[in-house]
N, C-alpha and C positions, 0 to 999 in steps of 0.2 A: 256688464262691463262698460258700457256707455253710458250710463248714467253714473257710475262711479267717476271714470273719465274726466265727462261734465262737470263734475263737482272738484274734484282737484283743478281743473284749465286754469278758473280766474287765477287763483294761487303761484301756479306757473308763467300767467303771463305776468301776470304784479315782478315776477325775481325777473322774466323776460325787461321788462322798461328799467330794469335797474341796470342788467349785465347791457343792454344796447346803452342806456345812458355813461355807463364809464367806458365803455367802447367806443363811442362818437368824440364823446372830449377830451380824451386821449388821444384821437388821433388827430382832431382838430388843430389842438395844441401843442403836438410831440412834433409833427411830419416838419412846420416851420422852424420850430425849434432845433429839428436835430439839424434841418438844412445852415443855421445859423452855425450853431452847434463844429456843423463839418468845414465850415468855411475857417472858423477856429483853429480848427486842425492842420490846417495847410498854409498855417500862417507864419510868416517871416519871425513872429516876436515870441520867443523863444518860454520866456516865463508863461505867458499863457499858453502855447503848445503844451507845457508840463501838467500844468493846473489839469488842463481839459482833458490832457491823455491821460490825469490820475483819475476822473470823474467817470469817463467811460470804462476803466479797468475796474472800478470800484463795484459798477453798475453792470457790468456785463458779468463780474468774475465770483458776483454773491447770488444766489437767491431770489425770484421777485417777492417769494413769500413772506423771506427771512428780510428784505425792505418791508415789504408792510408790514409785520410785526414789530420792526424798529420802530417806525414813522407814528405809529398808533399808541405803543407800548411803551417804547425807548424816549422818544422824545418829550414826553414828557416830566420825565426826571430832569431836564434840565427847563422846564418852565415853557416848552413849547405845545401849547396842546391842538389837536386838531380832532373835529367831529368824526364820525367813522366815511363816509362819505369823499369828505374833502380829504382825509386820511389815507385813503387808500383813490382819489384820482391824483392827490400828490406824488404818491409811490410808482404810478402807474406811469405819469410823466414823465417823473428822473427817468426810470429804467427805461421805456421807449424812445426818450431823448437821447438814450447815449445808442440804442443801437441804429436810432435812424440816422444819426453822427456818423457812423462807421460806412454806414453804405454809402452816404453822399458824399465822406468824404475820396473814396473810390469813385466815386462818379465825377467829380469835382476833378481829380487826379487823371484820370482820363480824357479828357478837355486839350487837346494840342494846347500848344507855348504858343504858334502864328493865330491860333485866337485871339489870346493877351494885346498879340503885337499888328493885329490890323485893326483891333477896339484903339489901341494908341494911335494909329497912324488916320482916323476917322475921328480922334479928337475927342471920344468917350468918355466920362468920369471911370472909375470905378464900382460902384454901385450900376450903372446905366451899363456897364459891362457884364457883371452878373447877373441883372435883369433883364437884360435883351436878347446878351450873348451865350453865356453862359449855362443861366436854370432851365432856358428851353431844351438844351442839349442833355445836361446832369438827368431829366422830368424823364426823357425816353432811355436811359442808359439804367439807373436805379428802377424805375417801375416795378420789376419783373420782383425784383428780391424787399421790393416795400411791400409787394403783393402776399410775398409769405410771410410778413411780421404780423399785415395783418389780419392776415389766417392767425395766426399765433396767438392775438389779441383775441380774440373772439371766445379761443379756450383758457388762456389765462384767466379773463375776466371770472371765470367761477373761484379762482384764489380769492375775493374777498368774503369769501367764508368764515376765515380766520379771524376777520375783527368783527363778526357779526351783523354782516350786512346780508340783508334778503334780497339775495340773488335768484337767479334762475336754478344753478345746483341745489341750493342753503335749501331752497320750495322744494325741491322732489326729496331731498334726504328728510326733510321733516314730515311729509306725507309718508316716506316708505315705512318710516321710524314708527308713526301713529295707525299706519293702517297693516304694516307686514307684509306687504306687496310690493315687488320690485316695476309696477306697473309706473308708477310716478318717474323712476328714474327712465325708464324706457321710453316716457315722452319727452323727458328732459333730453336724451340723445337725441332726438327726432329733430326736437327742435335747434338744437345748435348745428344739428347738420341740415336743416334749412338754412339756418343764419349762416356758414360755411358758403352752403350753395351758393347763396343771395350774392356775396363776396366775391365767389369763384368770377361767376358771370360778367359781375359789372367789371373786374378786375379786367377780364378778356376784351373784355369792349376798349377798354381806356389801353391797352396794348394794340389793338388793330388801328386805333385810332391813331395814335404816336404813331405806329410804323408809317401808317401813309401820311405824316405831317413830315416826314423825311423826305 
């Protein structure tokens, strides 16, 4: 049994550096984005409040699978093509951009109005007010529920199966498939619930932290 083990691992960690690489750059690129994203949301100018709340309804109210399938498959009937890869971290971005939209635009929303109005009375841009005033306070109010997106990301991540990316799942299902043993899948769990853990922890930390920054 260990020596079978052994010989499946490379194989599993190979999908492991693929599932962590669209998991880092996802959240690299979604967390500021959706922070953008929610400032959108809350905005005076009315056209783009529409635009943005049709982007997040679109993005929250479909599928992430049936987005990557689009993104990979769809779009290219109309002349956009993208590698499997790029494919599905582009998918991976809309849809975590509109939901980390919605949380910070609640965060953002919870922000007292005498905020606003002692940033004016201290002579602050705007900008200098959300970056001083503002995302220090939104950072410890969203934490908690950015903390289960990206628990969520971590198990999504096995969705790019569907366009044939060698992932961490894509490896144990082809191991079980060639060998008839559910042993490959059962380290495949193992390990996403280490990757979970790894998450859990550091997530806790960056909460105790925030609280005593208050």
């Amino acid at each position: 049994m260990l020596d079978y083990m052994s010989q499946i691992l490379p194989a599993l960690l190979s999908g492991t550096k693929m599932t962590l690489s669209i998991f880092f750059w996802t959240l690299i690129i979604s967390i500021p984005l959706g922070a953008i994203v929610g400032l959108g949301l809350i905005s005076k100018f009315k056209p783009l409040v529409w635009i943005i709340n049709l982007y997040v309804w679109l993005m929250r109210g479909t599928p992430l699978l049936l987005q990557l399938i689009f993104v990979f498959y769809g779009l290219p009937i109309v002349g956009i093509i993208f590698q499997r890869y790029d494919a599905a971290l582009f998918a991976f971005i809309l849809n975590y951009t509109a939901y980390f939209a919605e949380i910070f635009r609640g965060g953002f929303q919870s922000v007292p109005n005498g905020q606003f109005e002692s940033a004016r009375v201290l002579r602050l841009s705007y900008p200098q007010t959300i970056r001083y005033i503002v995302i220090p306070q939104v950072f410890k109010i969203v934490l908690p529920s950015i903390g289960n997106e990206v628990i969520n990301l971590i198990k999504d991540s096995s969705l790019v199966y569907v366009i044939g990316l060698g992932d961490l799942l894509r490896a144990g299902n082809v191991a079980t498939a060639r060998d008839v043993t559910l042993v490959p899948l059962i380290m495949v769990g193992a390990i996403y619930l280490i990757l979970t853990a790894v998450c859990t922890i550091v997530l806790k930390v960056l909460e105790k932290r925030s609280s005593v920054w208050r």
